[in-house]
Backbone bond lengths (Angstrom), bond angles and torsions (degrees), N, CA, C in turn:
res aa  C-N    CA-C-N  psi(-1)  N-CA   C-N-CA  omega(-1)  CA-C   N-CA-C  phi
1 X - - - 1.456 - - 1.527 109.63 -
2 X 1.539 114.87 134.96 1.418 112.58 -165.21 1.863 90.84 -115.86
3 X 1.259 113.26 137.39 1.812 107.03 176.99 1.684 74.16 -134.94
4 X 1.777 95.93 158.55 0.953 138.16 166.63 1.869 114.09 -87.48
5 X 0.847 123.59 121.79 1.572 120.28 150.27 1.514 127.42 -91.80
6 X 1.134 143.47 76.46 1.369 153.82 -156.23 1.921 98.85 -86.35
7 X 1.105 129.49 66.66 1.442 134.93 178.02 1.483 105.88 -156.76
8 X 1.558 81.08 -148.47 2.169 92.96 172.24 1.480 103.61 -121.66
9 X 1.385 102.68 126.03 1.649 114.23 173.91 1.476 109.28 -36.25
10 X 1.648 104.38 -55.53 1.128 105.67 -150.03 1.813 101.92 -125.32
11 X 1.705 92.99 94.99 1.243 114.49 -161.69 1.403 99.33 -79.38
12 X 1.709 108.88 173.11 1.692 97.97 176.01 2.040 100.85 -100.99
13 X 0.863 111.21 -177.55 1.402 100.99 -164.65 1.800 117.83 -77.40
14 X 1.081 143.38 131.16 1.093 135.29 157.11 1.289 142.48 29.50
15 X 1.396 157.16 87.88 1.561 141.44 178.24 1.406 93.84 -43.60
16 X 1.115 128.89 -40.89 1.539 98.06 -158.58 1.813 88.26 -138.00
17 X 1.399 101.97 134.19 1.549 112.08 -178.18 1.266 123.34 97.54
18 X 1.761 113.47 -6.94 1.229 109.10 162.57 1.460 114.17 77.03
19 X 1.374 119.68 -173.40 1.334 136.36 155.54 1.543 130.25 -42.02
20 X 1.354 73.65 -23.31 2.129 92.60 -168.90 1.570 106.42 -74.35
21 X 1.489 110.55 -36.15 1.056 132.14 171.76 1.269 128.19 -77.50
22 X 1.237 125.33 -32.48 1.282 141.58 -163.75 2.139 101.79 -66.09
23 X 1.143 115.90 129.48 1.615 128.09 162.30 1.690 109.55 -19.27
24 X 1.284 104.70 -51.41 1.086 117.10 -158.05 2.023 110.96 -75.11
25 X 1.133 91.95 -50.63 1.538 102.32 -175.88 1.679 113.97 -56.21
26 X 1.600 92.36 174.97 1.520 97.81 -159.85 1.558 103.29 -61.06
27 X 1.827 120.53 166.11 1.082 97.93 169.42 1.636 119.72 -107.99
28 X 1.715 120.72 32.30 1.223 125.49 -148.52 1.902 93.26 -97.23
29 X 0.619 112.76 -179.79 2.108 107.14 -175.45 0.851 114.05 66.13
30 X 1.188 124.16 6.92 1.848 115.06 -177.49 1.155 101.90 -99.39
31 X 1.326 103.41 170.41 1.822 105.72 -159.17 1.918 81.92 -178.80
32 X 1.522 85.65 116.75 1.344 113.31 -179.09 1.716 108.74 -97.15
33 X 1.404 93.56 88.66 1.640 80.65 -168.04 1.658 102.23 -122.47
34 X 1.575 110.22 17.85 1.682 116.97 177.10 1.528 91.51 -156.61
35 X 1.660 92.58 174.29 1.555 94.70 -166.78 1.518 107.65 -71.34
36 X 1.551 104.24 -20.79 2.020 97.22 -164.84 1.577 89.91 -63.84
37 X 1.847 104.24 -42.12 1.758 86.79 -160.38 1.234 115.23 -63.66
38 X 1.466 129.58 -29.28 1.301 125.18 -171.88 1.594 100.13 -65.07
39 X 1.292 132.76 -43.00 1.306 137.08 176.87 1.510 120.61 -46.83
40 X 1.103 88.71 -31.08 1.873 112.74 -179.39 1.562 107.69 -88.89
41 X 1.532 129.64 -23.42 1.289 111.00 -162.89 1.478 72.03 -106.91
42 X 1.223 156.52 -41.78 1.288 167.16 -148.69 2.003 87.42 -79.24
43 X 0.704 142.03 -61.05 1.876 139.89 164.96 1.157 108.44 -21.31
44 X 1.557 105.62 -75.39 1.319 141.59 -157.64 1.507 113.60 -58.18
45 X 1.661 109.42 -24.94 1.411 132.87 -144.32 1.934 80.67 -98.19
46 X 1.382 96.47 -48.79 1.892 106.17 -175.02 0.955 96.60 -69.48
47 X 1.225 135.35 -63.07 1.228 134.56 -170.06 1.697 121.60 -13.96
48 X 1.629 88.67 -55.25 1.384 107.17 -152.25 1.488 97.55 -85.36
49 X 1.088 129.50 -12.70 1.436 135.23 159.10 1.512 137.99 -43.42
50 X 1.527 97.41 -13.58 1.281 119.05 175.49 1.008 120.37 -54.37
51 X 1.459 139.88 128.81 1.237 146.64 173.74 1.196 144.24 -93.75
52 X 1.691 112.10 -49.79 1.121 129.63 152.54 1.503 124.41 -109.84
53 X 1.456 121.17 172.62 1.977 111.01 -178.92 1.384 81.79 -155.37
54 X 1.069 105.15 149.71 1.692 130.87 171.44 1.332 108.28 -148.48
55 X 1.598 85.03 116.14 1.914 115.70 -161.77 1.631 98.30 -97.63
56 X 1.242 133.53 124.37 1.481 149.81 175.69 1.364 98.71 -76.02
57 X 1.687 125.25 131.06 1.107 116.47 -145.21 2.123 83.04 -122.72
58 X 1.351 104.84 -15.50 1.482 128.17 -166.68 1.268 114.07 -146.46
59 X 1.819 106.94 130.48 1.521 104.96 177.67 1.505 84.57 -146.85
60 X 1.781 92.89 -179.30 1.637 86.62 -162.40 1.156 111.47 -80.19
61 X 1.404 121.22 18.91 1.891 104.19 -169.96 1.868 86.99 -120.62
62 X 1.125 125.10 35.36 1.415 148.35 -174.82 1.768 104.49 -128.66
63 X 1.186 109.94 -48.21 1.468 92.63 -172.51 1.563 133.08 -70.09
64 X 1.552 110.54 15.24 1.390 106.77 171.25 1.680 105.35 -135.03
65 X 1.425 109.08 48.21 1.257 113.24 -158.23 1.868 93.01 -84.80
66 X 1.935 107.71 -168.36 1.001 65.65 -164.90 2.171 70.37 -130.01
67 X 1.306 118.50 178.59 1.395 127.94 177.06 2.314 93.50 -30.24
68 X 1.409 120.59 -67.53 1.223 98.82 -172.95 1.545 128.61 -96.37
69 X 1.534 106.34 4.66 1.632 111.49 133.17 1.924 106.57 -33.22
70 X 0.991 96.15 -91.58 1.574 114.37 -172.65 1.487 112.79 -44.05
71 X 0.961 120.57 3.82 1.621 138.37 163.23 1.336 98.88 -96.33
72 X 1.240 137.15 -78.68 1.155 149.22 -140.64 1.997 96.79 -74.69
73 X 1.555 112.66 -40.93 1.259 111.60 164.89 1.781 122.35 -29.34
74 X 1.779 84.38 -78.65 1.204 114.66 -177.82 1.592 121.59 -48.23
75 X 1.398 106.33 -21.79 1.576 104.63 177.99 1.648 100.74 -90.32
76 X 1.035 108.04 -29.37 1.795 116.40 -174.18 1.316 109.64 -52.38
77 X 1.579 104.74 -47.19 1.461 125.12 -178.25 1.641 130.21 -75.30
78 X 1.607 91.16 -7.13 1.413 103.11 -173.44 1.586 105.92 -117.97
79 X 1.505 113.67 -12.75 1.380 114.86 170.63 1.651 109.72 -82.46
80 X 1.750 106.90 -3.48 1.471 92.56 -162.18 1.439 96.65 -99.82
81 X 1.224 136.83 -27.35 1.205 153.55 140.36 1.486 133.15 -45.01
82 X 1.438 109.65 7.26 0.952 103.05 -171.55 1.810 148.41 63.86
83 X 1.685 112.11 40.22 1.333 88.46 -134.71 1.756 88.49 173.38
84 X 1.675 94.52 40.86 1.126 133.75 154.40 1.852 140.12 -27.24
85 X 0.800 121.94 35.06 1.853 130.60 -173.77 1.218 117.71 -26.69
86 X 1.282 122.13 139.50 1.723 105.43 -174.29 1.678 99.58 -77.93
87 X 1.177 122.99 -32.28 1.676 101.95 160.37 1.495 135.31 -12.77
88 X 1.816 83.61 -67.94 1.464 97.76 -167.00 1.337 90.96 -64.89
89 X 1.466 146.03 -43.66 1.328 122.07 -162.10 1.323 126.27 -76.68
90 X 1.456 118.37 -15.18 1.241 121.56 -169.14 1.685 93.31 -100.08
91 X 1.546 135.45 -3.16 1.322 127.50 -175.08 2.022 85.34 -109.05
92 X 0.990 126.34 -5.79 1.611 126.89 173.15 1.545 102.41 -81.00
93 X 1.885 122.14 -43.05 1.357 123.37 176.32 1.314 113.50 -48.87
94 X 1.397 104.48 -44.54 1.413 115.83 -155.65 1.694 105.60 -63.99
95 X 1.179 111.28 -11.90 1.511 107.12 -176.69 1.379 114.47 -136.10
96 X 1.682 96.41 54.56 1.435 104.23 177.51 1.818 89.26 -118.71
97 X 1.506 102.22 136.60 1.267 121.50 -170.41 1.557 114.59 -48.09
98 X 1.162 124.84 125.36 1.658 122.87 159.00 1.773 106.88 109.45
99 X 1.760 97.80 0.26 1.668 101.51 160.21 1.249 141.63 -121.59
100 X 1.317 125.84 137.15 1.625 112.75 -144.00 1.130 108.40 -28.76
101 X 1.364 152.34 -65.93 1.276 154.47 -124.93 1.447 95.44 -98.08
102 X 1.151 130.14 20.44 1.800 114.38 -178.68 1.373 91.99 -135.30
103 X 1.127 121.84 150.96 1.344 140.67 158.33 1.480 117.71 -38.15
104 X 1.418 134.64 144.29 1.594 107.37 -175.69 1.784 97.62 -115.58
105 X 1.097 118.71 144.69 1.505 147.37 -126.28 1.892 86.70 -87.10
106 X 1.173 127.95 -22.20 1.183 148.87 -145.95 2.059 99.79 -115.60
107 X 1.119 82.10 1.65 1.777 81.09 -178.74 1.853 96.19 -81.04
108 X 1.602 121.45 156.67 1.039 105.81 -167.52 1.930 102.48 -96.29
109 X 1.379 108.58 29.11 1.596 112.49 163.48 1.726 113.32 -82.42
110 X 1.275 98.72 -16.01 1.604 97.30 -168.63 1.823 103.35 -115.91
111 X 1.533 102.22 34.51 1.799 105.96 -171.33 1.562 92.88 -75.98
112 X 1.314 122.87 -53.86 1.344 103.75 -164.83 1.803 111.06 -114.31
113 X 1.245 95.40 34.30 1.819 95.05 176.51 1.078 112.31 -92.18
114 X 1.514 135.80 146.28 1.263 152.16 -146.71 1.550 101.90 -82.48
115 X 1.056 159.37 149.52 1.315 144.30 -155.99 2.554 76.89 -137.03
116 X 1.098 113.11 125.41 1.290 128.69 166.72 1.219 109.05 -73.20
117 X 1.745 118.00 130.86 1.704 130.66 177.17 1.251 98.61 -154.35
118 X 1.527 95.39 148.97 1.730 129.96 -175.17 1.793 102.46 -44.90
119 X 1.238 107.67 -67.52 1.447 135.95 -176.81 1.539 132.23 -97.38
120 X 1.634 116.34 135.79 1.236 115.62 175.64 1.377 141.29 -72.52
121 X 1.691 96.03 6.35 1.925 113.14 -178.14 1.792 86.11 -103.20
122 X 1.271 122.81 -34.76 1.798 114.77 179.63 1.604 111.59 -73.42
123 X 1.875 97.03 -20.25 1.778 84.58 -177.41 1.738 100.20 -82.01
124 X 0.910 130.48 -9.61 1.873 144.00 -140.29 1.572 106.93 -106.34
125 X 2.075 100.11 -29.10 1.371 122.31 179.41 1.820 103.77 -85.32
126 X 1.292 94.81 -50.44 1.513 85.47 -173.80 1.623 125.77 -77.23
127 X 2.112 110.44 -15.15 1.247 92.09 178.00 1.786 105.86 -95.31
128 X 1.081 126.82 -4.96 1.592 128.47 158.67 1.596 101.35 -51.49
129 X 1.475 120.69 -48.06 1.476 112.83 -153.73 1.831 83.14 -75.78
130 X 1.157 136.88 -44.40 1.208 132.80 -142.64 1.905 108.52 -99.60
131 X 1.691 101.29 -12.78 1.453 108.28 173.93 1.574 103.92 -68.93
132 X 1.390 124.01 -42.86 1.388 120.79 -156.36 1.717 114.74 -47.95
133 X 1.795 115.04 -50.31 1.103 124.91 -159.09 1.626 105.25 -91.67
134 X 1.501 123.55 13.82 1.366 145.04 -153.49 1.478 99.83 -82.10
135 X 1.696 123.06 -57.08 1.285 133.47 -150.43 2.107 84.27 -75.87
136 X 1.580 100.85 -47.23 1.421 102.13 -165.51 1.495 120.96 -66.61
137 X 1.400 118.00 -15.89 1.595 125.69 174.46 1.679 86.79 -89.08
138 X 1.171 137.15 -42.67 1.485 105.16 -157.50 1.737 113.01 -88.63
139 X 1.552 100.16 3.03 1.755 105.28 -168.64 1.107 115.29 77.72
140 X 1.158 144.92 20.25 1.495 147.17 155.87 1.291 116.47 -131.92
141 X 1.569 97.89 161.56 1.595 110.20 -177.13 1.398 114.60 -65.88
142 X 1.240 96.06 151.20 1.687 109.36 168.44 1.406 129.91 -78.07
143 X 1.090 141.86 87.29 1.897 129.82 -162.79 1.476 105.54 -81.66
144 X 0.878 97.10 92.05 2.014 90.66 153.87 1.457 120.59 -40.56
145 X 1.283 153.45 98.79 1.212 146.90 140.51 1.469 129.86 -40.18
146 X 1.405 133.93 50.73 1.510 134.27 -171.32 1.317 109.39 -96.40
147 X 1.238 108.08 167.75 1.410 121.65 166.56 1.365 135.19 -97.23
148 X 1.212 132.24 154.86 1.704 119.88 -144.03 1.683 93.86 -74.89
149 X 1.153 121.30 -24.60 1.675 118.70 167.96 0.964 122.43 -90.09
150 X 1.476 143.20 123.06 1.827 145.20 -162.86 1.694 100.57 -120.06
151 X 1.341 78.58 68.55 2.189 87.51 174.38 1.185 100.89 -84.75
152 X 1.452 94.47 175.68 1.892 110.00 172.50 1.559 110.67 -67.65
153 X 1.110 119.85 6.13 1.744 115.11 173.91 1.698 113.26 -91.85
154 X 1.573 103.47 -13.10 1.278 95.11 -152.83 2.115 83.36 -109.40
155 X 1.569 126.07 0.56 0.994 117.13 179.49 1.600 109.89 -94.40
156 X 1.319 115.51 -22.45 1.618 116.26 168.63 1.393 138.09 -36.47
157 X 1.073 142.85 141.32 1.360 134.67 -165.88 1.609 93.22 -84.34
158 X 1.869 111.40 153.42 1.388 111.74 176.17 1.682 123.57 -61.70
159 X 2.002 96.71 -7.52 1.545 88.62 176.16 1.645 133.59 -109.38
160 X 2.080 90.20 36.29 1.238 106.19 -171.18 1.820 79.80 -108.51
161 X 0.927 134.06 34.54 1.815 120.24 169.85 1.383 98.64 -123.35
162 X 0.908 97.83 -166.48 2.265 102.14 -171.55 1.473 93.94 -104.83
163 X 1.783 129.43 -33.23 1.441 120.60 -178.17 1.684 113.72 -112.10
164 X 1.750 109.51 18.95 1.107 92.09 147.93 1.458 102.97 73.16
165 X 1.934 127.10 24.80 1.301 120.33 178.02 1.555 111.65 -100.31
166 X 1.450 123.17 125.34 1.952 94.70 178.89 1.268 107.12 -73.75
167 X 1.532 107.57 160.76 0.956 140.77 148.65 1.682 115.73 -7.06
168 X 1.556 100.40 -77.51 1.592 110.42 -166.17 1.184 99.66 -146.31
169 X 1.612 135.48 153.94 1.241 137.05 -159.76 1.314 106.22 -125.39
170 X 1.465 127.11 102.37 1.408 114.89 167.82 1.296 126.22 -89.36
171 X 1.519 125.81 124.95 1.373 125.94 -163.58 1.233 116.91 -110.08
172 X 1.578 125.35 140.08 1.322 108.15 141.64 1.601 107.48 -145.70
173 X 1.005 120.64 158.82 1.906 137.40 -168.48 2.035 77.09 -46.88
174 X 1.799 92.44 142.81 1.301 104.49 151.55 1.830 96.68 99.03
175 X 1.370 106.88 -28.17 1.618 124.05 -161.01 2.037 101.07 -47.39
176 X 1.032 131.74 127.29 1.437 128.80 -167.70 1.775 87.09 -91.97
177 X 1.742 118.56 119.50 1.417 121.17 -166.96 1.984 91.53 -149.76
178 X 1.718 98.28 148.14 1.097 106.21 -165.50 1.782 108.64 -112.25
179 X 1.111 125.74 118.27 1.675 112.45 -160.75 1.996 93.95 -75.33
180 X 1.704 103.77 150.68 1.150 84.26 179.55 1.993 106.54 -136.53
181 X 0.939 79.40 57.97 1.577 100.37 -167.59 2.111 109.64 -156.82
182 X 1.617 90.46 132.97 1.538 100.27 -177.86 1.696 92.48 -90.83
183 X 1.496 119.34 81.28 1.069 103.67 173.21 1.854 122.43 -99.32
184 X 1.508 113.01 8.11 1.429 125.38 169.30 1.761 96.37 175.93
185 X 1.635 113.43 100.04 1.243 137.17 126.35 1.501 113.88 0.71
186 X 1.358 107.73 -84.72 1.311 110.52 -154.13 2.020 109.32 -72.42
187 X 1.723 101.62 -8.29 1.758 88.05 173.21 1.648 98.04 -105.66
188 X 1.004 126.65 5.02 1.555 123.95 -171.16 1.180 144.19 96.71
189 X 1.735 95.50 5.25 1.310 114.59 -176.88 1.479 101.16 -96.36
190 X 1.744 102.42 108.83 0.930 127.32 -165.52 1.616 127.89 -106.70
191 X 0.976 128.83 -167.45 1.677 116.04 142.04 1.174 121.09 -88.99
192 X 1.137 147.84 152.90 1.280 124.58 167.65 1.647 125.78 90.33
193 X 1.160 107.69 -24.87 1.667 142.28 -176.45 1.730 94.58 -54.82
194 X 1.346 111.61 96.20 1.473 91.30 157.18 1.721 134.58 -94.05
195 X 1.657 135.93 153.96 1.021 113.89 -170.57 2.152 87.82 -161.39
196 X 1.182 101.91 -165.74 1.813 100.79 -171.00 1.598 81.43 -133.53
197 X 1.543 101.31 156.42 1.606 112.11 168.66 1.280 120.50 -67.43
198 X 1.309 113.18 142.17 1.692 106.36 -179.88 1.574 99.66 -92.38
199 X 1.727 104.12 -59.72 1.718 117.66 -163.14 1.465 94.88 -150.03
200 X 1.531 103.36 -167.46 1.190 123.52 171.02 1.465 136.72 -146.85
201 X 0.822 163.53 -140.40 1.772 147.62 179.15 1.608 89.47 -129.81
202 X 1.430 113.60 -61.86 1.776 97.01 -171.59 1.736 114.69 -169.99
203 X 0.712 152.47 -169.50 2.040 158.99 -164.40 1.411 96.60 -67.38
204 X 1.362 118.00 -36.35 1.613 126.71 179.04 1.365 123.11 -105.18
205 X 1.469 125.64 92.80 1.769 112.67 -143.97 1.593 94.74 -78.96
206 X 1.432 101.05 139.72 1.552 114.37 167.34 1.429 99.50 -116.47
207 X 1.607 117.98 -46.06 1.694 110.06 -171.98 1.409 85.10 -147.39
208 X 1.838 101.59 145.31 1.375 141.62 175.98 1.356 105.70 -112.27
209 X 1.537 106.33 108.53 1.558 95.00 158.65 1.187 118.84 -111.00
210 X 1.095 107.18 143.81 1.501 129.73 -169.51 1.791 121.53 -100.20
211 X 0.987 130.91 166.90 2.032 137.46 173.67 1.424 82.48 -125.55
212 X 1.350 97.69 110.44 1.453 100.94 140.14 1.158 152.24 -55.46
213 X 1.370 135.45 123.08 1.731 123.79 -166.01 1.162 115.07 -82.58
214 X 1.172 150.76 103.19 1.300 143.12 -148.87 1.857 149.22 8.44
215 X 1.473 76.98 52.74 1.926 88.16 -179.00 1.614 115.57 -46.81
216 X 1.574 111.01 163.67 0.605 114.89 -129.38 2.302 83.32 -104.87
217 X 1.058 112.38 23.97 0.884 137.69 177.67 1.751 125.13 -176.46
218 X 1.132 135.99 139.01 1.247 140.33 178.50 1.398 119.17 -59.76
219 X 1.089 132.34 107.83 1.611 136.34 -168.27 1.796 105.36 -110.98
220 X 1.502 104.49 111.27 1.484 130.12 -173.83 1.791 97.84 -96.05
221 X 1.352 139.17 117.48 1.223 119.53 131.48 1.652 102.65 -124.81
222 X 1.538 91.79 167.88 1.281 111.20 -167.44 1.489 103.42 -65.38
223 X 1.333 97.78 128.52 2.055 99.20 160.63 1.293 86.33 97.52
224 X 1.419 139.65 10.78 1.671 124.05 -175.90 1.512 89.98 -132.41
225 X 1.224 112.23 -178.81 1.223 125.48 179.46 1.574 107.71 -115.91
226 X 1.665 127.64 157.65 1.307 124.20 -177.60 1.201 125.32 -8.94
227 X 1.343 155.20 147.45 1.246 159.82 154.05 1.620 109.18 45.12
228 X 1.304 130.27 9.99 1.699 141.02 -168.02 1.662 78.03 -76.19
229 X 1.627 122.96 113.07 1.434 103.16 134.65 1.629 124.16 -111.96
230 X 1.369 104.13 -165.02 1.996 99.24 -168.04 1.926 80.88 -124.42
231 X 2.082 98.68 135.63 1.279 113.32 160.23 1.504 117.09 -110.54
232 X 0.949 107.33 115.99 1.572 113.09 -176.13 1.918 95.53 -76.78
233 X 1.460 96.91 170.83 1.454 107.09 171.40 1.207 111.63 -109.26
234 X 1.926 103.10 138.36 1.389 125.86 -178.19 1.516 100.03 -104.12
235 X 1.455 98.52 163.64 1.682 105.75 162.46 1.201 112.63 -141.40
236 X 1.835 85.69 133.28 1.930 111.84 -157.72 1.624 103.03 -94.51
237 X 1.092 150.03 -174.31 1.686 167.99 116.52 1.110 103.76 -101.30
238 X 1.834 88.90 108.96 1.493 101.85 -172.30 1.729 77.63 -131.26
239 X 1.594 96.04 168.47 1.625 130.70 -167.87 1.700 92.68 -108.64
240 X 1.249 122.24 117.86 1.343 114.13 173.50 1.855 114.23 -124.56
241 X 1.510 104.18 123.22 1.673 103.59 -174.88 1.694 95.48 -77.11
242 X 1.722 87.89 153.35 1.794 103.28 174.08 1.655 94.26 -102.29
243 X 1.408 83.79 175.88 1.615 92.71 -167.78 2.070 86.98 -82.99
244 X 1.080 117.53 -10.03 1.605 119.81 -179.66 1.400 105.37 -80.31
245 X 1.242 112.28 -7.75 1.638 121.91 -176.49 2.042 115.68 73.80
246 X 1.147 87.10 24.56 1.552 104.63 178.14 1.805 108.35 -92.12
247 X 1.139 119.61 149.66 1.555 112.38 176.57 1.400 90.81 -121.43
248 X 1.693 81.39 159.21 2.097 97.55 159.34 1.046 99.79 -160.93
249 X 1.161 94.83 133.34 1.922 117.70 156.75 0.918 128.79 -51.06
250 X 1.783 143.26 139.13 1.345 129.40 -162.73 1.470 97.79 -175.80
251 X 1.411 119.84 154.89 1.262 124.06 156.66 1.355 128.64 -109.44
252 X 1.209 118.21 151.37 1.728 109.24 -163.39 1.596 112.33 -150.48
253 X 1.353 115.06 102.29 1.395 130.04 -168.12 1.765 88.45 -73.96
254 X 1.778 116.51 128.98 1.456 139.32 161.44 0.936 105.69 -136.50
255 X 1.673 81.09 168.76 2.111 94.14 145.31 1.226 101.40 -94.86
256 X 1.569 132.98 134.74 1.182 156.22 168.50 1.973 99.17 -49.61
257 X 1.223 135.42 53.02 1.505 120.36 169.07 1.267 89.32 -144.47
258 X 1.785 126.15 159.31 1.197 158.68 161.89 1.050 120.28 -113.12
259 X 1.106 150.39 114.21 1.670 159.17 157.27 1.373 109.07 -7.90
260 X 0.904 141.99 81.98 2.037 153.72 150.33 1.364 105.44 -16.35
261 X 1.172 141.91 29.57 1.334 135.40 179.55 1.560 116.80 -73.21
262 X 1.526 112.82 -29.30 1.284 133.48 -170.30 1.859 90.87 -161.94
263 X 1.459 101.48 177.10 1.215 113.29 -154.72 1.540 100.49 179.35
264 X 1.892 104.64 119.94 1.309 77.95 179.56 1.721 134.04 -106.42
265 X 1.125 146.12 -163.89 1.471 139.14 -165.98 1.280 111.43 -62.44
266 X 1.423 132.18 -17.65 1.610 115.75 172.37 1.582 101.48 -81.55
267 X 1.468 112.42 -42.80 1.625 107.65 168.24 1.423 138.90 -35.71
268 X 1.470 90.00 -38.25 1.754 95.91 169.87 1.235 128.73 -91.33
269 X 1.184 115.71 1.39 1.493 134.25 165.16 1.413 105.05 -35.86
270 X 1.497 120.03 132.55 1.575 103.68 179.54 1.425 135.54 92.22
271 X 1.473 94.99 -45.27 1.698 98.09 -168.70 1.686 99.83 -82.24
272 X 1.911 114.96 162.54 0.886 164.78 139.59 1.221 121.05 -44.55
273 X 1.446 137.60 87.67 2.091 98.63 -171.73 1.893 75.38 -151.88
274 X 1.101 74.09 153.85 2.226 87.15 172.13 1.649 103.66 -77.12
275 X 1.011 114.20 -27.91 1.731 122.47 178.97 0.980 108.10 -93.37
276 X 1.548 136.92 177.49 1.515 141.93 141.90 1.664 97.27 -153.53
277 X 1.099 135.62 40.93 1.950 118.67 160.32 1.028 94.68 -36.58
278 X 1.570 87.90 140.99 1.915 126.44 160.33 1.070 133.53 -134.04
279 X 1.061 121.80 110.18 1.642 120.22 176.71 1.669 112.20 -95.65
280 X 1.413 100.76 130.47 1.596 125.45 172.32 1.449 123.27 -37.37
């Protein structure tokens, strides 16, 4: 029997389960003691059956790369493998922020690019630190979106819930925000979709419209301007931790977007961007 694998061999590990979990890892510690695990060591078991791999060396968003594109590939490909060159490491130094040879982070090409992190409490830290001075660079006010009660649910960071919704949304036109809900495919409102605020409907948000940042097709509706679409608010049941380490269940009518200030490494999976900052 011949199967195809149509992905990446060499995936990064799991949101949830780690390494332990991951296709790739050993299969010794496992312990089939429910049906998922047996299902899981039973994967893992095929998995490893693999024989041959055929690695794509060129795709089309590669063919106009440029001499340190093809650096930056090649080290990607050699850190994932294990198998590291002192090249690649000393051409990886070279473009760490604040030394001659790197770009400095502060140029105004990199004002609203997503800066990439390990974790969702470092992405949560840096777009709080970077929302504050937001309303005052763009010339407009900042609106708090709260609720007429200011409990301990509503002071938590968005990466104390299981989907990752904040709390309260502070807006202003221009704001760099990431939609995080497939709530219509066919206009681009995606997961993952990044785009900046255009407007808003009113003091009480019902719909956010958004500019898309380069979809992956041009989205026309009537009465909007280029790629502008409108997110109405859904309501999620989400699990939210206290800082007492207590949970509660709750439902919570938004708009499904988070502030793009940072973004973390499964997020950037995929994307296209003239930038990529990273923090450690």
């Amino acid at each position: 029997m011949n199967v195809i694998f149509a992905g990446d061999f060499v995936q990064l590990p799991p949101a949830i389960g780690g390494e332990a979990s991951s296709l790739y890892g050993p299969c010794d510690r496992m312990h089939a003691a429910s049906p998922r695990s047996q299902e899981m060591a039973m994967g893992k078991a095929i998995w490893h059956q693999v024989t041959m791999v055929v690695i794509l060396r060129q795709n089309m968003r590669q063919r106009t790369q440029s001499p340190e594109d093809e650096k930056l590939r090649t080290a990607l490909t050699n850190m994932r493998y294990k198998s590291v060159t002192k090249s690649d490491i000393a051409f990886l130094n070279s473009k760490v922020a604040g030394k001659p040879t790197a770009v400095k982070i502060t140029d105004p090409a990199f004002r609203n690019v997503s800066i990439i992190t390990g974790l969702n409490s470092s992405r949560t830290t840096e777009d709080d630190w970077a929302n504050r001075p937001c309303g005052k660079s763009a010339r407009s006010n900042v609106r708090a979106i709260t609720p007429h009660l200011r409990e301990l649910l509503w002071a938590v960071p968005p990466s104390a819930n299981d989907k990752h919704i904040p709390a309260t949304l502070s807006l202003c036109k221009g704001m760099p925000v990431m939609i995080r809900s497939n709530s219509a495919t066919e206009l681009c409102i995606t997961k993952g979709q990044e785009g900046s605020v255009y407007s808003w409907t009113g003091r009480v948000l019902e719909v956010l419209f958004v500019s898309l940042i380069d979809p992956p097709t041009d989205i026309r509706i009537p009465g909007l301007p280029l790629n502008v679409i409108p997110i109405v608010c859904t309501s999620n049941t989400i699990v939210c931790s206290l800082p007492d380490d207590n949970t509660i269940k709750l439902s919570r009518t938004q708009v499904e977007v988070i502030t793009n200030f940072s973004m973390t490494d499964f997020a950037s999976q995929g994307k296209t961007r003239p930038f990529n900052p990273c923090r450690p």
